[in-house]
PAZAPA-4460 file (N, C-alpha, C; in steps of 0.05 Angstrom, whole numbers, plus 32768, in hexadecimal, padded with zeros to 4 digits):
% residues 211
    n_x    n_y    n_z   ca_x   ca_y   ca_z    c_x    c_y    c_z   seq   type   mol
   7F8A   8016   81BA   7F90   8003   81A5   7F89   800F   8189     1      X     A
   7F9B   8013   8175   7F92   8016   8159   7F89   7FFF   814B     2      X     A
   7F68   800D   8144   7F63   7FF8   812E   7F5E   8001   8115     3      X     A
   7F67   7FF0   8105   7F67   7FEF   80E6   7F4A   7FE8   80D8     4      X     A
   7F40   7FF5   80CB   7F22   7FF1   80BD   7F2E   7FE2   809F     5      X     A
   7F29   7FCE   809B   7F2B   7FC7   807C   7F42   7FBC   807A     6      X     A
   7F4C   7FAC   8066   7F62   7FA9   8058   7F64   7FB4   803F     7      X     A
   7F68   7FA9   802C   7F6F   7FBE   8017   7F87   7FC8   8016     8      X     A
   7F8B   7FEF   8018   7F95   7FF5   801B   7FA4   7FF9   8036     9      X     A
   7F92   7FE9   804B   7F99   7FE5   806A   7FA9   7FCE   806D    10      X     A
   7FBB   7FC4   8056   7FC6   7FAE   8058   7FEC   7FC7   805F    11      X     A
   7FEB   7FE2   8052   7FFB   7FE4   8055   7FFB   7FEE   8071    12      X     A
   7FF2   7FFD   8083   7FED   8003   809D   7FF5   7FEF   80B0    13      X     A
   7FE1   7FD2   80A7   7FED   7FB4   80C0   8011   7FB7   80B5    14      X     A
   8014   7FB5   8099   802E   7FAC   8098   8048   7FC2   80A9    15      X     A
   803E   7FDA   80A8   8055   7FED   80B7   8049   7FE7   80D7    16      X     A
   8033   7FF2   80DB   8027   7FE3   80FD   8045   7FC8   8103    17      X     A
   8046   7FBF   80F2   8052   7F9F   80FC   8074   7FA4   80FA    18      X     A
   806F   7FB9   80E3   8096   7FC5   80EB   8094   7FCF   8108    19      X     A
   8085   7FD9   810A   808D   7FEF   8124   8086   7FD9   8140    20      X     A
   8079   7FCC   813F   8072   7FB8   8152   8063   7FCA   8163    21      X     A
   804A   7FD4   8155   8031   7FE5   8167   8017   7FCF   8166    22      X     A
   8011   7FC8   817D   7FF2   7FC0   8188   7FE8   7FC9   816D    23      X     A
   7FCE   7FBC   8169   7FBD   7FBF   8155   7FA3   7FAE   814B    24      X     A
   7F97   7FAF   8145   7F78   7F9A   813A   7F70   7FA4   8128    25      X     A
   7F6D   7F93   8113   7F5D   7F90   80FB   7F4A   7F8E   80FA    26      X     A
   7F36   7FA2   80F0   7F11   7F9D   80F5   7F0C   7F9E   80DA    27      X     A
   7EFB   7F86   80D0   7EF8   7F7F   80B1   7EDD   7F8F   80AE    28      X     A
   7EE8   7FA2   8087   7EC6   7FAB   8088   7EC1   7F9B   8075    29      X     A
   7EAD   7F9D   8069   7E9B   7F8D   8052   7E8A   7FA7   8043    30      X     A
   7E98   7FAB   802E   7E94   7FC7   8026   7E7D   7FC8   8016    31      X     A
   7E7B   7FB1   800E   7E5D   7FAC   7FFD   7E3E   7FB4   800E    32      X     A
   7E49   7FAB   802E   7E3A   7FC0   8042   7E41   7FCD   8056    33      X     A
   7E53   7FDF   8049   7E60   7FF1   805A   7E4C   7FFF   8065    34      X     A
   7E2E   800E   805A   7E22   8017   8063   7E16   8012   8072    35      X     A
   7E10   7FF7   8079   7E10   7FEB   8094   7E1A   7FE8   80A7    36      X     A
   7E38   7FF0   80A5   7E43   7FF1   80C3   7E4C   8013   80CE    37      X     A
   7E35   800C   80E1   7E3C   802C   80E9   7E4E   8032   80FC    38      X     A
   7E6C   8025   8109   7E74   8032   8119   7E8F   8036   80FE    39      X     A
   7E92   8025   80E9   7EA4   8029   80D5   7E91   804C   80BF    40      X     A
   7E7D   8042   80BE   7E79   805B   80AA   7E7C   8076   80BD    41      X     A
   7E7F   8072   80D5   7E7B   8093   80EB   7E9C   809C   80E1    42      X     A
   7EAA   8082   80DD   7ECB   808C   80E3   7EC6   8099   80BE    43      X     A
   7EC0   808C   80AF   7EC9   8090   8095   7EAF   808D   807F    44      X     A
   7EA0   80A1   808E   7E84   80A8   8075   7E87   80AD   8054    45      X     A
   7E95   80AC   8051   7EA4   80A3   8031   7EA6   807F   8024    46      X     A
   7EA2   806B   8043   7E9F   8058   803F   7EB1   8041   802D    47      X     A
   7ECD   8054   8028   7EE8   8042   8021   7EF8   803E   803F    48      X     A
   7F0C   8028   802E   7F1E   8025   8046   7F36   8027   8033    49      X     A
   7F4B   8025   8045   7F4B   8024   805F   7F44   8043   8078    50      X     A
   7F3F   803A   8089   7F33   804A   80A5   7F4A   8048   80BF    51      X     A
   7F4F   8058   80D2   7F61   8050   80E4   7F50   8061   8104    52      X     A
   7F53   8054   8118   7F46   8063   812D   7F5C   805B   813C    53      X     A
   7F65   806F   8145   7F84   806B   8162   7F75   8084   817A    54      X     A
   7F65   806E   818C   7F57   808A   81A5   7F4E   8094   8191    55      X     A
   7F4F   80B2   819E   7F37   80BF   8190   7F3E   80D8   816A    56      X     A
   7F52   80C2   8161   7F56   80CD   814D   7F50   80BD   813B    57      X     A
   7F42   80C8   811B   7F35   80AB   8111   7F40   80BF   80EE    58      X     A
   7F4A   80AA   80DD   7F58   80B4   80C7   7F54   809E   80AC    59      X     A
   7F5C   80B1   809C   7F50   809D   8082   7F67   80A6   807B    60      X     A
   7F6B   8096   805C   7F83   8094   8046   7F98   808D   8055    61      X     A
   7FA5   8071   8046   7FBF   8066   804D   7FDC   8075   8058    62      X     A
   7FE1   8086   8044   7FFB   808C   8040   7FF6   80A5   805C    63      X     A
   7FDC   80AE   805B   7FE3   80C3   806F   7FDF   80B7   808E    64      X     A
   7FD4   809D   8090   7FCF   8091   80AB   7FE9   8089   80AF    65      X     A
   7FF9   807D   809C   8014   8078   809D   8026   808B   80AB    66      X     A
   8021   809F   809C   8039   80B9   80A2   802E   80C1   80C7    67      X     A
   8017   80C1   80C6   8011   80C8   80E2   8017   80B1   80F7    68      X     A
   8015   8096   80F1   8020   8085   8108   8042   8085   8111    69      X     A
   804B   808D   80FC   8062   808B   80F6   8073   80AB   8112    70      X     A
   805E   80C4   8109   806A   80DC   811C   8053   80D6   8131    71      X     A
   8042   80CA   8137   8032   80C7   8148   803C   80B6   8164    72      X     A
   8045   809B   815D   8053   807E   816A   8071   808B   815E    73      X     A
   8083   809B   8154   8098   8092   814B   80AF   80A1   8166    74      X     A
   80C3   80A4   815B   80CF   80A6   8149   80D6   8083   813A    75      X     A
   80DE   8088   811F   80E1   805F   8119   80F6   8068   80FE    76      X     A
   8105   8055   80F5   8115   805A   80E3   8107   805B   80C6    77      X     A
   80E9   8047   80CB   80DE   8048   80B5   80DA   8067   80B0    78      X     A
   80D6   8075   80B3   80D7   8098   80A8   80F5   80A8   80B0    79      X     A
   8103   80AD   80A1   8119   80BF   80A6   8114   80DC   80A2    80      X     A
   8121   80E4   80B6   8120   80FF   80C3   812A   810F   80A5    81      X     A
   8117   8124   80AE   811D   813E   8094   8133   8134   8082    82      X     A
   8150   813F   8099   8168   8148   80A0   8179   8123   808D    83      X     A
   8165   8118   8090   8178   80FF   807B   817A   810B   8066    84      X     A
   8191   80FA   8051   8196   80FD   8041   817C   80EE   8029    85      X     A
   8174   80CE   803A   8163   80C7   802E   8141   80D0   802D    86      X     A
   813E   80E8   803F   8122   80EB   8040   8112   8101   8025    87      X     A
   811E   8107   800F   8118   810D   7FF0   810B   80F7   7FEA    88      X     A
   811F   80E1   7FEA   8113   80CB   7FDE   80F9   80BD   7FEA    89      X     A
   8105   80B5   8009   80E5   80AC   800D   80CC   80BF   8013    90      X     A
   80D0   80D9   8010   80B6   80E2   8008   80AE   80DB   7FED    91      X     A
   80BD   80DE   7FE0   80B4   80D2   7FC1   80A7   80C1   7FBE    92      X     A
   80B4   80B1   7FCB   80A4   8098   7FC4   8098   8086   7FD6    93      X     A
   8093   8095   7FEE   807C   8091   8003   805E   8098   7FEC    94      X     A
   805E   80AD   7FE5   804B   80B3   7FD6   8042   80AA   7FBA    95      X     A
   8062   809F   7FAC   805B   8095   7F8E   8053   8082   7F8E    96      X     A
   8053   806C   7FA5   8044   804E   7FA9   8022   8051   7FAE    97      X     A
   8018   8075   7FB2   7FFF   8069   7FA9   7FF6   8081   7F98    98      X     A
   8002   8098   7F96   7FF5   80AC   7F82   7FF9   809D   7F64    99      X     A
   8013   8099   7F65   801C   8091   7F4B   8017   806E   7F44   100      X     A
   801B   8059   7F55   8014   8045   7F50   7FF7   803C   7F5D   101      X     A
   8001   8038   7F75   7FDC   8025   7F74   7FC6   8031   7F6B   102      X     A
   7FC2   804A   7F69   7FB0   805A   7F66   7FAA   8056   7F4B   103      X     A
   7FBF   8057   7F38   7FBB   8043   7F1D   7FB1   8031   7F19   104      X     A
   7FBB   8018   7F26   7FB6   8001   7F1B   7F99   8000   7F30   105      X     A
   7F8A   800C   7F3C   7F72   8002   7F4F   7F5C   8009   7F3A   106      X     A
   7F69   801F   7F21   7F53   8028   7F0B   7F56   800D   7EED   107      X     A
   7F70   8008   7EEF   7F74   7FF0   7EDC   7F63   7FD8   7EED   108      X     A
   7F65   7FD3   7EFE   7F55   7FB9   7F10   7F3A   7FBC   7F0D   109      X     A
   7F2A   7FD5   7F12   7F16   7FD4   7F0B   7F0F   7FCF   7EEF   110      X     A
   7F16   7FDD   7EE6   7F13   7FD8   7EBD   7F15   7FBB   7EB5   111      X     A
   7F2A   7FB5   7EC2   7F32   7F95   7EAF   7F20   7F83   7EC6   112      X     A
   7F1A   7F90   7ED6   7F0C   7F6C   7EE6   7EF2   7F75   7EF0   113      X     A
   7EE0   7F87   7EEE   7EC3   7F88   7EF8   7EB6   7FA0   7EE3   114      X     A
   7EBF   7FAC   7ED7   7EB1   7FBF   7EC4   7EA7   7FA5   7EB1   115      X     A
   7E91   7FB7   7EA0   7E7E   7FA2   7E96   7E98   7F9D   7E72   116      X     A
   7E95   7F86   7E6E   7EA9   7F75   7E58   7EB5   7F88   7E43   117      X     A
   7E9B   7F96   7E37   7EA9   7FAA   7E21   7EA7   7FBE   7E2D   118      X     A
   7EB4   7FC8   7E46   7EBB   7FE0   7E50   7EDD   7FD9   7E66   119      X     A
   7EE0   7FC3   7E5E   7EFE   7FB7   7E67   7F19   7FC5   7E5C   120      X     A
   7F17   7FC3   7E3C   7F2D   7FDB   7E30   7F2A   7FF9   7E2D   121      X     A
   7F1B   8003   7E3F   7F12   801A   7E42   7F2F   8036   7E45   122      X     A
   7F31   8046   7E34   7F43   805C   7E39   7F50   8060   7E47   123      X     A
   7F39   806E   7E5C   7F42   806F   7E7E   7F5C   805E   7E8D   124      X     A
   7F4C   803E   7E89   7F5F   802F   7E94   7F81   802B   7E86   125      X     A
   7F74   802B   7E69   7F92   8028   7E59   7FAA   8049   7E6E   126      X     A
   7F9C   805D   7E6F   7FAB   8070   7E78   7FB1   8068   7E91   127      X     A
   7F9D   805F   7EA0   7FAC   8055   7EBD   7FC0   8040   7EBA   128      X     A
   7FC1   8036   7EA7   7FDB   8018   7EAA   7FF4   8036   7E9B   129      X     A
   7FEE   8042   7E88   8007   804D   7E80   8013   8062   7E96   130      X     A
   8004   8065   7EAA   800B   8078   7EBF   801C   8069   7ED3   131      X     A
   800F   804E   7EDE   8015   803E   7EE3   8039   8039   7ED9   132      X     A
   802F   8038   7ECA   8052   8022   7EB3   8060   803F   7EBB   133      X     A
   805E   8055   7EBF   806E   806C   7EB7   807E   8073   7ECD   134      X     A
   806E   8072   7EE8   8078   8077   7F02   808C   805C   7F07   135      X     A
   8086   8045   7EFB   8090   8032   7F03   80AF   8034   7EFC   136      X     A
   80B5   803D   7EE6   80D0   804C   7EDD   80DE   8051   7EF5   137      X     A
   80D3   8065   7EFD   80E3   806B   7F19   80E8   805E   7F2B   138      X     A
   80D7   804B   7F32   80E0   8035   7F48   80F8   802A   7F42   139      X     A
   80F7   8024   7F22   8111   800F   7F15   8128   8020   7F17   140      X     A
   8120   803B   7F06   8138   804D   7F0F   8142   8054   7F34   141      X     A
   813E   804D   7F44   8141   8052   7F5F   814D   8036   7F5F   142      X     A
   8143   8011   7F57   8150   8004   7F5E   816A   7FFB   7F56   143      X     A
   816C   8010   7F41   8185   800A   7F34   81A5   8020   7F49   144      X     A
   8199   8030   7F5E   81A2   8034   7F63   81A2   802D   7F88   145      X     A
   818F   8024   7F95   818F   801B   7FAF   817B   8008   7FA8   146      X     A
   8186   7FF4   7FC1   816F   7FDD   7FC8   8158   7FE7   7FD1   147      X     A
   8147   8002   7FE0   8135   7FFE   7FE8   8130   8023   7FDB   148      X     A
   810C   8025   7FDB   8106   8044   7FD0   811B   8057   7FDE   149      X     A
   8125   805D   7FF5   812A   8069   8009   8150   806A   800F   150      X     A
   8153   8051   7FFA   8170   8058   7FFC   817E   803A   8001   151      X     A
   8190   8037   8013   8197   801E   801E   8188   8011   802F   152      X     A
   8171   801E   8042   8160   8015   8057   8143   8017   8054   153      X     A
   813B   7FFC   805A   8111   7FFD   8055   810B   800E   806C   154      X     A
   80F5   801D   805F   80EC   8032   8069   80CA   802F   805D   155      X     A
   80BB   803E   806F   80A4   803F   8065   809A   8043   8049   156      X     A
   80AC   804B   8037   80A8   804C   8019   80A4   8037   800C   157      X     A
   80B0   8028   8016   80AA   800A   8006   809D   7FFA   8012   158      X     A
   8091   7FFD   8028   8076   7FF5   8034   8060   8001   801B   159      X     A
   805D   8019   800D   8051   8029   8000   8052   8022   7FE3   160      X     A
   8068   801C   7FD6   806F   8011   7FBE   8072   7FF2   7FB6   161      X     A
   8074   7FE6   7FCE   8072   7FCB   7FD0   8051   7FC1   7FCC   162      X     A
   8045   7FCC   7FD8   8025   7FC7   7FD5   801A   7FCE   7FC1   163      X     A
   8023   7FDF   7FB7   801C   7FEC   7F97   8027   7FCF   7F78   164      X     A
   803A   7FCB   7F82   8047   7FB3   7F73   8036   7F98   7F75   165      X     A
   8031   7F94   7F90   801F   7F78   7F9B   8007   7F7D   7F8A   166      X     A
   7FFB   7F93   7F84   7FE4   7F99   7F7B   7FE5   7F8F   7F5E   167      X     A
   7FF9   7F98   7F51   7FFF   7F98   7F36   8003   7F78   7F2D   168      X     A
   800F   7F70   7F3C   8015   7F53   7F38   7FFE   7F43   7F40   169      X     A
   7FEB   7F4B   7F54   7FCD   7F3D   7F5B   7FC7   7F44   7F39   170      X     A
   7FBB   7F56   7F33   7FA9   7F56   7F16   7FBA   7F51   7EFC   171      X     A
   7FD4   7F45   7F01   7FE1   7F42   7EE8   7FE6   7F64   7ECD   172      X     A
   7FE4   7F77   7EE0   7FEB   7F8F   7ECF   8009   7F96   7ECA   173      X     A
   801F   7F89   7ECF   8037   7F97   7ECB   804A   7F82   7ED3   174      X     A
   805C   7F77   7EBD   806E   7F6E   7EBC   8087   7F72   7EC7   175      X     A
   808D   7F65   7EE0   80AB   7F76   7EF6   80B9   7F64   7EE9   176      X     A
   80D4   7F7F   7EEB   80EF   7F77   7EE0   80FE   7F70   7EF8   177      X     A
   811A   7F5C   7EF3   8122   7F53   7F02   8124   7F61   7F18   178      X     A
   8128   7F82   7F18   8136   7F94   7F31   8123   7F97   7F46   179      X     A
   8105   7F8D   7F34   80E7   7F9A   7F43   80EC   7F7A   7F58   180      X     A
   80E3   7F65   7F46   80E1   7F52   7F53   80F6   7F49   7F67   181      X     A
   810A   7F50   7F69   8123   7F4A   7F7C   811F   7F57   7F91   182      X     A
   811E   7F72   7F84   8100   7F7F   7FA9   80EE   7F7A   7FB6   183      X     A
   80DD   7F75   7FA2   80C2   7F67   7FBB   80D5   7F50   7FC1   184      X     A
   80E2   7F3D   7FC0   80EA   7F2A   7FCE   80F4   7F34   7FE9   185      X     A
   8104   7F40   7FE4   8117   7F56   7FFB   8101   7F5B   8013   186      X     A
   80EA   7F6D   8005   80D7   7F79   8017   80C3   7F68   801F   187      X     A
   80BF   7F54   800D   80A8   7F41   801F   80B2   7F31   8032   188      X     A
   80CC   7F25   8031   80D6   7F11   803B   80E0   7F23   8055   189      X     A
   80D2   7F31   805F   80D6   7F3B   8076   80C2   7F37   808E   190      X     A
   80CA   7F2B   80A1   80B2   7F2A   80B2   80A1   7F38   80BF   191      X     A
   8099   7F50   80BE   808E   7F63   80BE   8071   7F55   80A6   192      X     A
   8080   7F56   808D   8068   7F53   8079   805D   7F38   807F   193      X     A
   8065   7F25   808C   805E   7F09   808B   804D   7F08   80A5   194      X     A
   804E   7F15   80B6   803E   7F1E   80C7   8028   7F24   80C2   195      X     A
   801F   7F40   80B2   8012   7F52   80A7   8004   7F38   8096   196      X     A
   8010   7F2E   807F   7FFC   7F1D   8076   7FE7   7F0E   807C   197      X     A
   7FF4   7EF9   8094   7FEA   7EE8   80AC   7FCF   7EFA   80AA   198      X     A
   7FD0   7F10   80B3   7FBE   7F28   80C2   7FA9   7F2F   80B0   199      X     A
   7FB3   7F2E   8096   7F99   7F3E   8084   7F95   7F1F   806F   200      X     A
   7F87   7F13   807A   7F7A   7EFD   8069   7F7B   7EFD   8055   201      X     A
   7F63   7F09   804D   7F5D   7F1E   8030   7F6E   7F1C   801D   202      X     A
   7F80   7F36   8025   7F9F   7F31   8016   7FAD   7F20   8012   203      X     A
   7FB1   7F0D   8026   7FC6   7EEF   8021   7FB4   7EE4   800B   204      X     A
   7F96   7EE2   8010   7F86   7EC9   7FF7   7F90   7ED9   7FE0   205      X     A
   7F91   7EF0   7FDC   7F95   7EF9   7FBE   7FBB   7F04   7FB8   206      X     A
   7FC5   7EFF   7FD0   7FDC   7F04   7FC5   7FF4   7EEA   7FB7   207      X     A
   8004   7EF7   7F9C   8011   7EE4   7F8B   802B   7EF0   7F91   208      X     A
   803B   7EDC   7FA0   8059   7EE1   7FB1   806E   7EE4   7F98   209      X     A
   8080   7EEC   7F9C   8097   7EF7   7F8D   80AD   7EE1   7F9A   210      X     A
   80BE   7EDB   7F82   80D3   7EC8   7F8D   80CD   7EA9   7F88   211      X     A
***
């Protein structure tokens, strides 16, 4: 059985788990005492999540637990083979949904909602929203030319860029334009994600739906 440590960024893991229709459990940590749980801190002594244990392989960071379930359990359409025409793209942007976006806005989230009051407009963060706003270009530029990162077909990339967006729209950092918002409709209103929600609590209380 694979289980998932955390939500968070383990929201994107349940959501592809639920494309692929793989067995799976959710084990909630409580990071405030993460150091208290020791069969979570053995997998991931760094003490973020998300965490993944499948048998006796145990892995941290999203995008790469992703890529490994994916050649691990696959073959699945959500990843296209080298040899596609569309697999440029969704490497791109398998990875721009968290190098370039969430990874942004998780430094704007902190700044604007728990750093202490006059350390809220702080530099740092202003650069993470403009990094943020910059990569986002590209998403718009890609929807102006296919419905999904990857081309005509959802693929694990927008499992990746989709969560990056949910994020943005949770803290109110970034204003989607019609092409953005007409996607997450596309991509949430899939049952896969409505599943996945059900699944990560957490995320449903704080998520603000599109559409």
């Amino acid at each position: 059985m694979i289980t998932i440590f955390g939500e968070g960024r383990g929201f994107r893991i349940v959501w592809l788990l639920e494309e692929m229709g793989l067995p799976y459990r959710l084990r909630p940590v409580d990071l405030a005492d993460a150091d208290k749980d020791p069969e979570f801190m053995a997998i991931n002594p760094g003490g973020f999540i998300p965490a993944m244990r499948d048998g006796d392989v145990t892995m941290v960071e999203s995008i790469a637990i992703m890529e490994y379930l994916m050649a691990r359990h696959g073959p699945t359409p959500l990843a296209p083979e080298p040899a596609d025409p569309s697999f440029p793209d969704y490497k791109q942007f398998l990875w721009l949904g968290e190098a370039g976006l969430a990874t942004a806005i998780y430094y704007v989230f902190g700044a604007r909602h728990i750093a202490p009051a006059d350390q809220r407009q702080n530099w740092t963060a202003s650069q993470a929203q403009r990094g943020f706003e910059s990569r986002l270009r590209l998403v718009t530029r890609q929807l102006a030319r296919f419905p999904y990162m990857a081309g005509d077909t959802f693929t694990a990339a927008d499992i990746s860029v989709a969560y990056a967006l949910m994020l943005a729209r949770r803290g109110e950092f970034a204003v989607l334009g019609a092409a953005e918002e007409d996607y997450m409709i596309r991509v949430t209103g899939r049952d896969a994600f409505k599943r996945a929600l059900e699944t990560c609590q957490a995320t449903k209380e704080g998520y603000k739906g599109f559409g």
